[in-house]
C-alpha positions in Angstrom: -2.8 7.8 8.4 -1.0 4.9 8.6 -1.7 2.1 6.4 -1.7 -0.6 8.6 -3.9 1.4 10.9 -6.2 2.2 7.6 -6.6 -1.3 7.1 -7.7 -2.6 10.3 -10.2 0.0 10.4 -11.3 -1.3 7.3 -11.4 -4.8 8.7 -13.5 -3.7 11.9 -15.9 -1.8 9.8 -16.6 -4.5 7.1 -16.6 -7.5 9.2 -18.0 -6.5 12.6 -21.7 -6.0 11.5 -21.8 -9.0 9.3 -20.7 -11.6 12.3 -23.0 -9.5 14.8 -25.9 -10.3 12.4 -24.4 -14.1 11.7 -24.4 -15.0 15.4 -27.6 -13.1 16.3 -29.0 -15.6 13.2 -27.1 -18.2 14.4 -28.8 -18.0 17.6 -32.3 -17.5 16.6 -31.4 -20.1 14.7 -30.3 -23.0 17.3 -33.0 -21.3 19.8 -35.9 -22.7 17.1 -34.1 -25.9 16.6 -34.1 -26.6 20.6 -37.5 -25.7 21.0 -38.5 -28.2 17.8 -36.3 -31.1 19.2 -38.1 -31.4 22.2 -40.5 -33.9 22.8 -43.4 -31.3 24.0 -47.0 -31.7 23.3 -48.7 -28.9 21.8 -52.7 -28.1 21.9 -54.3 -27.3 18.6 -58.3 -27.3 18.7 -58.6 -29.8 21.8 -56.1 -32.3 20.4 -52.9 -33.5 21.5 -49.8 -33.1 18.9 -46.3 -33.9 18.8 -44.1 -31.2 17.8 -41.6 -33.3 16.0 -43.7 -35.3 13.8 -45.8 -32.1 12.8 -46.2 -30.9 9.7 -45.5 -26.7 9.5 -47.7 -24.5 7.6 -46.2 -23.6 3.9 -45.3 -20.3 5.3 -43.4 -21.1 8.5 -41.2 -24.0 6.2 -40.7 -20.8 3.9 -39.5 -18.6 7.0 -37.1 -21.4 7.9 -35.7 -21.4 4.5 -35.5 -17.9 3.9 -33.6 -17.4 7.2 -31.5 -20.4 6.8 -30.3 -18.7 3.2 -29.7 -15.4 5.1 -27.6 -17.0 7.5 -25.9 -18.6 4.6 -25.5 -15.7 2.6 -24.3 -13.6 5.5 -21.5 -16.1 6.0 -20.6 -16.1 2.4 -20.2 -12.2 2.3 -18.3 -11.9 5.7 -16.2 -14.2 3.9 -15.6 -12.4 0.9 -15.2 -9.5 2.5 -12.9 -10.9 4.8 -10.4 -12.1 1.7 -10.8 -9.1 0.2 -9.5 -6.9 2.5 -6.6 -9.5 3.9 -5.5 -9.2 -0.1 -5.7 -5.7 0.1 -3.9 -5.6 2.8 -1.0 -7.9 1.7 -0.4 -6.1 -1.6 -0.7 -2.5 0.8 2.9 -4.4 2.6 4.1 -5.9 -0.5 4.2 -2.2 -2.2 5.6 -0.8 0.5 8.4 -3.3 1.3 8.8 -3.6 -2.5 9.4 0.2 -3.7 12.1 1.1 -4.9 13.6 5.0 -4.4 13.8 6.9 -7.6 15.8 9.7 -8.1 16.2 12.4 -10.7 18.0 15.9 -11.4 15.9 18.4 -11.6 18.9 21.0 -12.4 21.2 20.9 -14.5 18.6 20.5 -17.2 19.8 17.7 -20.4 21.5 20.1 -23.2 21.9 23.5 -20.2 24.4 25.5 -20.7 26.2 26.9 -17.1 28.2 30.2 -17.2 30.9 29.6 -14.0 34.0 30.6 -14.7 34.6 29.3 -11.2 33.6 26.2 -12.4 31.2 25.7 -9.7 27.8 23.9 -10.7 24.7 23.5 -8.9 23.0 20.4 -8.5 19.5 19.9 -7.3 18.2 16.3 -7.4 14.4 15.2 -6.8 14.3 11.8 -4.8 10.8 10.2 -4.5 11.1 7.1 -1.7 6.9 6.4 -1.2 8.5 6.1 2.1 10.2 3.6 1.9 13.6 5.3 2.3 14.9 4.0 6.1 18.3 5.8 6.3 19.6 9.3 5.6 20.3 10.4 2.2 23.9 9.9 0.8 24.5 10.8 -2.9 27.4 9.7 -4.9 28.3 11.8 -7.8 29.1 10.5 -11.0 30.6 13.0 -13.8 31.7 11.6 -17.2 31.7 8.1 -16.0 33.9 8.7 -12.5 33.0 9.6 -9.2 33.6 13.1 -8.8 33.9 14.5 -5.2 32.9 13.5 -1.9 29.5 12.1 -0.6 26.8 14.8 -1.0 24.0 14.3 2.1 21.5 17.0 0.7 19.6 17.0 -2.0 21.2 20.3 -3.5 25.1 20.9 -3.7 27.6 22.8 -5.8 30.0 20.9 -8.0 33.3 22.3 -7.7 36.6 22.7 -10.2 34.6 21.5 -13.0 36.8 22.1 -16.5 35.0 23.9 -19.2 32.7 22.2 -22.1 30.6 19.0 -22.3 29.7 16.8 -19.8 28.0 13.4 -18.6 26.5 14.1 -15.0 24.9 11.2 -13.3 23.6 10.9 -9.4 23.3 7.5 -7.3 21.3 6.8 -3.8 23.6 5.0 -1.7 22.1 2.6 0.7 24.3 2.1 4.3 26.5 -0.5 2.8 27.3 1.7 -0.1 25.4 0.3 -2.8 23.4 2.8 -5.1 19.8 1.7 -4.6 18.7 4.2 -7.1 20.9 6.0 -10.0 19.5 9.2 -12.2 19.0 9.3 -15.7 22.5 10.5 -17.2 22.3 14.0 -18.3 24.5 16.0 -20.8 25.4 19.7 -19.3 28.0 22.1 -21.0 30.0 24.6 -18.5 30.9 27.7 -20.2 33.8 30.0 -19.2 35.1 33.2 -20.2 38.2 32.8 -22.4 41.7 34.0 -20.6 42.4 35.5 -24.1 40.3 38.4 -23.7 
């Protein structure tokens, strides 16, 4: 799932109820205070009294304090709620435009001795992007501190010609400008090769 679409699905779910219940309140609410500003007379035991100038039972000016709180409160939450999941969300974009590719070599291990007389080497290379990688892989190859061979565009090749005994092997992500986004920890290999005296 997408995490835009994740997040406005959070977003309907948490604020949908809360304003459904606000403006239901909200109506009760301005229903009451139409009926209370109105200049009607009301019967109580044969006597005429007006509605603005009387005095509630203890227990109605409760109600209308109690549901004048939840109102409140229910405004206060959908608000919370609200900024909660708008932060959410901006961090959610701020990760994903943020991260950075990281890339590693998974063979050649550090300290490996190869047996090629060839002097061909595999490489395999791990790349983890979190998705944020928007253009095909290109690899450069670094071996004891200079590029060595082409461009690789997988994320395992064979290193070719390489001489017998120690070396420095290092891979870099190149973005489409040919900048390395992302550069492997160096690691030290040692290529081992039949001697031509025997």
């Amino acid at each position: 799932m997408k995490p835009g679409f994740h997040v406005a699905s959070i977003l309907r779910s948490v604020l949908t109820a809360p304003f459904t219940a606000c403006l239901a309140s909200v109506a009760v609410s301005v229903s009451a205070r139409d009926k209370t500003d109105k200049p009607a007379k009301a019967s109580h035991k044969n006597k005429t009294v007006d509605v603005r100038t009387w005095n509630p039972p203890a227990d109605c000016v409760w109600s209308v304090r109690t549901r004048r709180f939840t109102l409140l409160t229910l405004i206060v939450a959908t608000l919370s709620s609200a900024l909660l999941a708008l932060t959410a969300f901006a961090a959610n974009v701020n990760d994903a435009q943020g991260a950075k590719p990281r890339i590693s070599i998974v063979s050649p291990s550090e300290k490996q001795t190869v047996h090629a007389n060839s002097g061909r080497v595999p490489v395999a290379v791990n790349i983890d992007d979190s998705g944020s990688l928007r253009y095909d892989i290109v690899l450069r190859v670094v071996l004891d501190g200079k590029d060595f061979g082409p461009l690789r565009h997988a994320r395992s090749f064979d290193l070719e010609n390489v001489v017998r005994g120690e070396h420095r092997l290092q891979v870099q992500l190149i973005d489409e400008s040919g900048n390395a986004v992302a550069s492997s920890e160096p690691i030290t290999f040692y290529l081992w090769q039949a001697s031509r005296l025997f």
